[in-house]
N, C-alpha and C positions, 0 to 999 in steps of 0.2 A: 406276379412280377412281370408276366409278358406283357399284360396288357399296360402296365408301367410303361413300358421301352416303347410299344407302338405310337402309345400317347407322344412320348419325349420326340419321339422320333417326328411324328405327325407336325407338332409346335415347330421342330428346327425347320424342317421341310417348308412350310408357311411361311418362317420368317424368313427364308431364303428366298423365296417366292418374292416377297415383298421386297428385298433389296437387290432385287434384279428389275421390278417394276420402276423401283426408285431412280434406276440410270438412266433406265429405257424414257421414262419422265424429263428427266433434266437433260440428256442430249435431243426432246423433241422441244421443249422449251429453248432450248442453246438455238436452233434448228430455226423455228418459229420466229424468233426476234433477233438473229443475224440480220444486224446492216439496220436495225431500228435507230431512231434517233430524238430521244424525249424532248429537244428543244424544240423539235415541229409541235404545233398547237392545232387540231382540228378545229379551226373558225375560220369565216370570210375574214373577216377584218380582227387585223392585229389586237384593237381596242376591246376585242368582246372579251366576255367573258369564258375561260378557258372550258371544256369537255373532259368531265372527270372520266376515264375508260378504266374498268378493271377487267381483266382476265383469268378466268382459272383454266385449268388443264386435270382431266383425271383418267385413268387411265384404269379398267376395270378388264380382271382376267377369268373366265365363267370355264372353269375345267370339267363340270360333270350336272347337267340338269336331265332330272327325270320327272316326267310328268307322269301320274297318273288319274286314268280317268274314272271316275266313282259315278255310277246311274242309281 
């Protein structure tokens, strides 16, 4: 039964984890493309043709690495 609760426990704690990463995400995206304006076209000339540009954002959180070294 403990090891029940540590598990439940472990899962909410993650998911908590995750939806604190998930603001921290979208206020650096908010952040990032304040004051952007998609009607500008990266091209010299109006007539070309336009520059597809995507972007991602990920944001990865490392709470415990252990190496060990095997000879």
């Amino acid at each position: 039964m403990m090891h029940l609760q540590t598990f439940l426990a472990t899962i909410l704690g993650i998911r908590a984890l995750k939806v604190l990463a998930s603001d921290d995400e979208e206020r650096l995206m908010m952040d990032v493309f304040r004051g952007y304006n998609n009607l500008i076209q990266p091209v010299k000339n109006i007539s070309d043709t336009p520059i597809i540009v995507k972007i991602a954002l990920q944001l990865v959180l490392l709470i415990n690495v252990v190496s060990i070294s095997r000879i």
